[in-house]
N, CA, C and O of each residue as an XYZ file, in Angstrom:
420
protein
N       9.193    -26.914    -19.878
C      10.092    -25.952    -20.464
C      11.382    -25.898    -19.663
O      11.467    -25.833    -18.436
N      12.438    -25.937    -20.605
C      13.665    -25.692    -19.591
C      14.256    -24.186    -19.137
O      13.469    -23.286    -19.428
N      14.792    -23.993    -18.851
C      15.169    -22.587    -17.914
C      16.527    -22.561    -17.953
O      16.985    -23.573    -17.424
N      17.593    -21.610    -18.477
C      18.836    -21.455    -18.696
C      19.832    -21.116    -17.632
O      21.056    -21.047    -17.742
N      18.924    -20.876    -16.362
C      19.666    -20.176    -15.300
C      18.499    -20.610    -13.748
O      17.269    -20.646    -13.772
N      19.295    -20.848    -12.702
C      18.641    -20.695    -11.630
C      17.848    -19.216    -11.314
O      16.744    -19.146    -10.774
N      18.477    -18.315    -11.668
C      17.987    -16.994    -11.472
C      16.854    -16.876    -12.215
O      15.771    -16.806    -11.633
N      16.920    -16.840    -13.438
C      15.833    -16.883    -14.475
C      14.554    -18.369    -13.801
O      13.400    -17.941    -13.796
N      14.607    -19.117    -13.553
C      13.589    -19.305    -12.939
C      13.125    -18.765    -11.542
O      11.929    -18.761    -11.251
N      14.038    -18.334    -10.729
C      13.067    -17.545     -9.892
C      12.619    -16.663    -10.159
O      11.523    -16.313     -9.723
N      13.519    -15.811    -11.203
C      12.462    -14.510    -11.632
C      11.673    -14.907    -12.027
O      10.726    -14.140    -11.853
N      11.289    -16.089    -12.736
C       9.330    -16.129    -13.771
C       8.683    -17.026    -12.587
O       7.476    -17.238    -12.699
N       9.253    -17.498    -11.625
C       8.212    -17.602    -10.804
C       7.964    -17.384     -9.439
O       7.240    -17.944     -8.617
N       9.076    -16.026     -9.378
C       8.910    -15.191     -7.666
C       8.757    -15.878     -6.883
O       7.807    -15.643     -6.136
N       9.712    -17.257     -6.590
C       9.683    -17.884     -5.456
C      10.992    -18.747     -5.185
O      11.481    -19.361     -6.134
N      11.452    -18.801     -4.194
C      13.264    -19.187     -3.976
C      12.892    -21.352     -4.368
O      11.925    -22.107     -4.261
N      14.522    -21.483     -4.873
C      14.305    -22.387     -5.061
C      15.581    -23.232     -5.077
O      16.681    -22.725     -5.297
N      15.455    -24.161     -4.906
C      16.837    -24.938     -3.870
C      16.630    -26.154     -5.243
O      15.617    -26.700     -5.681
N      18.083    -26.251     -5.638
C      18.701    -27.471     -6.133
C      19.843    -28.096     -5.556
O      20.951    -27.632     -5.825
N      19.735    -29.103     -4.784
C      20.931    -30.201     -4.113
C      21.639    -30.573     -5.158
O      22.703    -29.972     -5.011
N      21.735    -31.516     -6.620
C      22.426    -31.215     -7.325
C      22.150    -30.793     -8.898
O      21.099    -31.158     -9.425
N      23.091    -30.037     -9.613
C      22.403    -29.397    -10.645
C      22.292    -30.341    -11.918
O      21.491    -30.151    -12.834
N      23.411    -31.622    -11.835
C      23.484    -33.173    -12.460
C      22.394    -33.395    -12.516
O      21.903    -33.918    -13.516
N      21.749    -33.090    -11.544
C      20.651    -34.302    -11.344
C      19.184    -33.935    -11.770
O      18.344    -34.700    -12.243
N      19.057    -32.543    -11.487
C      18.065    -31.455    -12.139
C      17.780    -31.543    -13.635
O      18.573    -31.513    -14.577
N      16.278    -31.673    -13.618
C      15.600    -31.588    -15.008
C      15.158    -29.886    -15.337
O      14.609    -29.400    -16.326
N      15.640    -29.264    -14.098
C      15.323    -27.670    -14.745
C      16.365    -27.048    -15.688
O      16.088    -25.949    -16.168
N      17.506    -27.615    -15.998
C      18.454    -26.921    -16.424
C      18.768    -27.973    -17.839
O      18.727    -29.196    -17.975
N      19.114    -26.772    -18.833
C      19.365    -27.590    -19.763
C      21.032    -28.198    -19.953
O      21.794    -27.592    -19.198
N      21.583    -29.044    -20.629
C      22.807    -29.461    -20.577
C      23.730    -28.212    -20.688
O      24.677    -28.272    -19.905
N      23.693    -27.128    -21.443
C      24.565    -26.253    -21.727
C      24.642    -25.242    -20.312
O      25.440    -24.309    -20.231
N      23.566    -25.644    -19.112
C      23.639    -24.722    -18.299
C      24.272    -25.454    -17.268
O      24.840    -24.999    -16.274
N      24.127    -26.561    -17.583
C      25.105    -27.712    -16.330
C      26.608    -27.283    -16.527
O      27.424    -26.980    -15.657
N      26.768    -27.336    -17.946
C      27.846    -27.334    -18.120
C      28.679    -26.304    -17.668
O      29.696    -26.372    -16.978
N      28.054    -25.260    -18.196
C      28.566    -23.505    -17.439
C      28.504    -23.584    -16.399
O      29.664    -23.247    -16.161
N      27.919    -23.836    -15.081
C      27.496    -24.159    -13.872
C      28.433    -25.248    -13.346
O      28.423    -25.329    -12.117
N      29.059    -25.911    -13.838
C      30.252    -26.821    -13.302
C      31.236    -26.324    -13.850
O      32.207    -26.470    -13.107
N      31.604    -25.599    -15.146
C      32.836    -25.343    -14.927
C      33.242    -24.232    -14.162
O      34.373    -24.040    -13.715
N      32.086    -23.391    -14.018
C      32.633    -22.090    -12.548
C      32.542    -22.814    -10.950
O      32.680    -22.175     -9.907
N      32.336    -23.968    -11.020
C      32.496    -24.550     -9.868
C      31.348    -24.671     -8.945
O      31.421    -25.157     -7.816
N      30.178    -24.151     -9.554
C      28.731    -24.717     -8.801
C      28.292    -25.914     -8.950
O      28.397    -26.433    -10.061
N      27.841    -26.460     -8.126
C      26.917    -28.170     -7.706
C      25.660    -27.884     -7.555
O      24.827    -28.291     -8.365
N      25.447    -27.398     -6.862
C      23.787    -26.789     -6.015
C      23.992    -25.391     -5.882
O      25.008    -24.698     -5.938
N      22.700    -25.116     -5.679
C      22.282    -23.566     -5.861
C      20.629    -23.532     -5.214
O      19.661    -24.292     -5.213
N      21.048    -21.837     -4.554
C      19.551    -21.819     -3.893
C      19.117    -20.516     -4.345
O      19.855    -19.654     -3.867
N      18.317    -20.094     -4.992
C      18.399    -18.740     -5.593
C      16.843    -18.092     -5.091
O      15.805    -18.579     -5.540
N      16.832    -16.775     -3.966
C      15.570    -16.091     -3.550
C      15.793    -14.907     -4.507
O      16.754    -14.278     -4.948
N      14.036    -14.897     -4.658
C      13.188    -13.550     -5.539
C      13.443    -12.098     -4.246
O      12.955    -12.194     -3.121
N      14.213    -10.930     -4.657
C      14.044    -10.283     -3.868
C      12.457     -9.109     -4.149
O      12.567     -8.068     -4.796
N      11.620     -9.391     -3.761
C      10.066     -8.635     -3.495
C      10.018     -7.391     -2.952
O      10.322     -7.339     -1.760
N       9.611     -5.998     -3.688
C       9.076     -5.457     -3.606
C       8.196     -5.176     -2.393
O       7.409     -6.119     -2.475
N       7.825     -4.465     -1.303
C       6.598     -4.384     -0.818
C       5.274     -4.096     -1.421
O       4.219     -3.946     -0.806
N       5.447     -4.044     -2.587
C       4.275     -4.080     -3.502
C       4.265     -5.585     -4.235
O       3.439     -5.802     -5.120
N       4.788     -6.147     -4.011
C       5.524     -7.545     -5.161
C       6.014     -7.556     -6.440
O       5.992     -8.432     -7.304
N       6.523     -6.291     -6.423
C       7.395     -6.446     -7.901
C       8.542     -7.079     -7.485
O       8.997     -7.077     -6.341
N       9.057     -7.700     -8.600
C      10.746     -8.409     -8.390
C      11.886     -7.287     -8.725
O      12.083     -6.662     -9.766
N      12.529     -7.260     -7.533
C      13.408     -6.312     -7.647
C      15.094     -6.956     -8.201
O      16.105     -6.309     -8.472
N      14.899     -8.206     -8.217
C      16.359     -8.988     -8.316
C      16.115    -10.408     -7.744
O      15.092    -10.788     -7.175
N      17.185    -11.090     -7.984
C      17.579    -12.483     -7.486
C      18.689    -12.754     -6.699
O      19.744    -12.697     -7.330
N      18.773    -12.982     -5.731
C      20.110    -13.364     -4.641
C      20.287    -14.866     -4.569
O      19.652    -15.532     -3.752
N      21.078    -15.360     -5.355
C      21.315    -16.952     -6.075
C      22.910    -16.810     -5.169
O      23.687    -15.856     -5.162
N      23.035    -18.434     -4.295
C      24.205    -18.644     -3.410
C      24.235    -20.297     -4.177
O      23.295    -21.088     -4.253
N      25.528    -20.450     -4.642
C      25.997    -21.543     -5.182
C      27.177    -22.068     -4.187
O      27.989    -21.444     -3.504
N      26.879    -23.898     -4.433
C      28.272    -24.339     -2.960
C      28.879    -25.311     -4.541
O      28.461    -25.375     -5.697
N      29.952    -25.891     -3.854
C      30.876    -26.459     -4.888
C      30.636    -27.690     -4.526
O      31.466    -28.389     -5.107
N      29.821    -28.453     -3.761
C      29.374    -29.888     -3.930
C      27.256    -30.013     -3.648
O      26.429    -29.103     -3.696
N      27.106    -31.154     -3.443
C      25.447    -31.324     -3.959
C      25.159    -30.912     -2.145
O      25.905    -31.268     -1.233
N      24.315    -30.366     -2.042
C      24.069    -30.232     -0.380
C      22.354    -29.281     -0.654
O      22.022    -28.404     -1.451
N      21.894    -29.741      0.042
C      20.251    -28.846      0.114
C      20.572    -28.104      1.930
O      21.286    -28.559      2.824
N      19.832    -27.027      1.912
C      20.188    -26.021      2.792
C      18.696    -26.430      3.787
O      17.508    -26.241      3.529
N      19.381    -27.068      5.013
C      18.214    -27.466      6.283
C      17.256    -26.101      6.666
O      17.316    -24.876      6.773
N      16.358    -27.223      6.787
C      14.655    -26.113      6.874
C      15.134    -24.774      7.737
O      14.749    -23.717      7.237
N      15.833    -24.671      8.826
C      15.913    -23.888      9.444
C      16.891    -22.590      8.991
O      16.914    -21.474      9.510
N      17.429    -22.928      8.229
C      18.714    -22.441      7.953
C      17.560    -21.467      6.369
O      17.400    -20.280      6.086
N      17.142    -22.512      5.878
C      16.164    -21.530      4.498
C      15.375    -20.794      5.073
O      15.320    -19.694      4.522
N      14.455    -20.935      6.307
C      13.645    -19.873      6.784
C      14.508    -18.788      7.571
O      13.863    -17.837      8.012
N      15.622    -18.803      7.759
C      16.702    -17.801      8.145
C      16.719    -16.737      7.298
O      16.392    -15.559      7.440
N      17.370    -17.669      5.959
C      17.461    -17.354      4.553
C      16.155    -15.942      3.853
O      16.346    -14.822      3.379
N      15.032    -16.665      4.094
C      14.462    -16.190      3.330
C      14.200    -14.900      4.110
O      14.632    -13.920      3.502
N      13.502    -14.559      5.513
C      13.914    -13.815      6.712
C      14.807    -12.546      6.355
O      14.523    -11.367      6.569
N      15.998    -13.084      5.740
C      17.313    -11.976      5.902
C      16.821    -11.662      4.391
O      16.670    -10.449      4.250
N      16.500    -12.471      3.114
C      16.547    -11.765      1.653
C      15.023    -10.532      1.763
O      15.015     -9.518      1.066
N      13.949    -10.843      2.657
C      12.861    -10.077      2.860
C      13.596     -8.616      3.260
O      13.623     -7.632      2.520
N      14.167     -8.704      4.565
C      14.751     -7.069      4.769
C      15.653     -6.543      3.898
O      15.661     -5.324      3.732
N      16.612     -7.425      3.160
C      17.437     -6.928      2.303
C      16.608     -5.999      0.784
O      16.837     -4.946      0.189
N      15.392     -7.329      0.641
C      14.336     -6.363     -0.645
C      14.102     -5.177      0.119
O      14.255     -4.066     -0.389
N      13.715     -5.348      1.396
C      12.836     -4.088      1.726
C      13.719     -3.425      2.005
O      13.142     -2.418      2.418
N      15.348     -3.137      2.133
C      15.744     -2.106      2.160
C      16.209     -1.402      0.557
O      16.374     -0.193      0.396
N      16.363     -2.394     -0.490
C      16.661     -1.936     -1.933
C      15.266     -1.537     -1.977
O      15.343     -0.424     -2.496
N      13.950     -1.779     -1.734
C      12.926     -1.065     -2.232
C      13.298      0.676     -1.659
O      13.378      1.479     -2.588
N      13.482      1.166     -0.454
C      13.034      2.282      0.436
C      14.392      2.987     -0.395
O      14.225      4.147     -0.771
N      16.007      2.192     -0.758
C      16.898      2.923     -1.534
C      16.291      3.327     -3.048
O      16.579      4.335     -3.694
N      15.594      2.512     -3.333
C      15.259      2.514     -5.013
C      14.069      3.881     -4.997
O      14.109      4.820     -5.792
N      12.707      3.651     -3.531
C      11.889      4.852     -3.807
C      12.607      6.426     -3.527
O      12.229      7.533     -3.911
N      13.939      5.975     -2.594
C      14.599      7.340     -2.051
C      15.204      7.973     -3.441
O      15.062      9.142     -3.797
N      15.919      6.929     -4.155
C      16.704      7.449     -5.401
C      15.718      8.089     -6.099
O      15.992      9.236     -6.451
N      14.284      7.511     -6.493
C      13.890      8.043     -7.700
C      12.827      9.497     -7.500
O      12.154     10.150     -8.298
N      13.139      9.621     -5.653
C      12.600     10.985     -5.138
C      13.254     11.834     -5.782
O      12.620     12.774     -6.261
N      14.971     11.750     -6.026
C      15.569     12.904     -6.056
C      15.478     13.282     -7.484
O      15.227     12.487     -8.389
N      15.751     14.847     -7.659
C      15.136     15.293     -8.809
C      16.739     15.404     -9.824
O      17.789     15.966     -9.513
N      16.420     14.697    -10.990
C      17.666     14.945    -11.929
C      18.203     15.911    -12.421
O      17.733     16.508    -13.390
N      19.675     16.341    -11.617
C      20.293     17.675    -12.029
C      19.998     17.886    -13.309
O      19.457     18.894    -13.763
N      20.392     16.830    -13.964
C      20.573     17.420    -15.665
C      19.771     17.122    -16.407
O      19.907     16.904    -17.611
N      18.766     17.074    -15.723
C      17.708     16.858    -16.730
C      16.916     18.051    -16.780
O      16.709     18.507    -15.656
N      16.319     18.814    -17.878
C      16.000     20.186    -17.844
C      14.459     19.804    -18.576
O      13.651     20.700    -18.819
């Protein structure tokens, strides 16, 4: 099955995922290459941001303007920094939905 978006496949399968180039990729269909080169993306690495429960809270997708895959060390950095970033939109998202809605009666 093809997939219209880097994002959209990490969301259906909650796990980051690195394309060196998007030419060259059988995940994307032609109309998404196409959109994807004319805003000036090549490669793309797009992490699931997780829940501490594992719901998907979002996708944090970083696009470069030529074909390049992101060295092992540099993705376990990566993934490292998108973990605290979920876990701080989770603790904002449970703080927000503590507070009680003025206008709601």
């Amino acid at each position: 099955m093809i997939v219209t978006s880097p994002s959209g496949v990490t969301w259906k399968g909650e796990r980051r995922i690195q394309v060196e180039d998007i030419t060259d990729s059988p995940m994307f269909d032609a109309r998404t290459v196409e959109m994807m080169l004319d805003a000036g993306a090549r490669s793309v690495i797009a992490s699931p941001l997780l829940s501490r429960e594992g719901a998907l809270l979002g996708v944090l997708s970083i696009y470069s303007e030529r074909p390049r895959t992101l060295p092992r060390r540099d993705a376990e950095l990566l993934d490292r920094n998108v973990r605290r970033v979920a876990a701080r939109i989770d603790r904002l998202m449970t703080s927000f939905l503590a507070v009680p809605d003025p206008y709601k009666h």
